[in-house]
C-alpha positions, 0 to 999 in steps of 0.5 A, a space after each residue: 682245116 676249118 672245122 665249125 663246131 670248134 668255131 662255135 664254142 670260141 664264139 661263145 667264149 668270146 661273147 662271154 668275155 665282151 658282154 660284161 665289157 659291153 655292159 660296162 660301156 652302155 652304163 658308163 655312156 649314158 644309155 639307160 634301158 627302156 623300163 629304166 626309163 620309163 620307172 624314172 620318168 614317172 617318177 617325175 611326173 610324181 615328184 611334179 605333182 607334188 611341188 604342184 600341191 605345194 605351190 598352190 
């Protein structure tokens, strides 16, 4: 008999076994998190600016 309490919990075990398989999958294929993103995009931006000073 189908019975959605015990359909609830095995779902969330499941989910607790994936979510690190899944966290592993997107930083091994390259997807990067938005602040991620944006803490290294300005960091290019500072490291431009520096060569920048230099050159001139």
């Amino acid at each position: 008999m189908f019975n959605p309490l015990k359909m609830a919990g095995d779902l969330k075990n499941m989910e607790k076994m994936l979510k690190p398989a899944l966290e592993k999958f997107m930083n091994d294929s390259g997807f990067v998190k938005q602040a991620e993103l944006q803490k290294l995009e300005a960091r290019v931006r500072e490291l431009e600016k520096e060569i920048q000073n230099l050159k001139t």
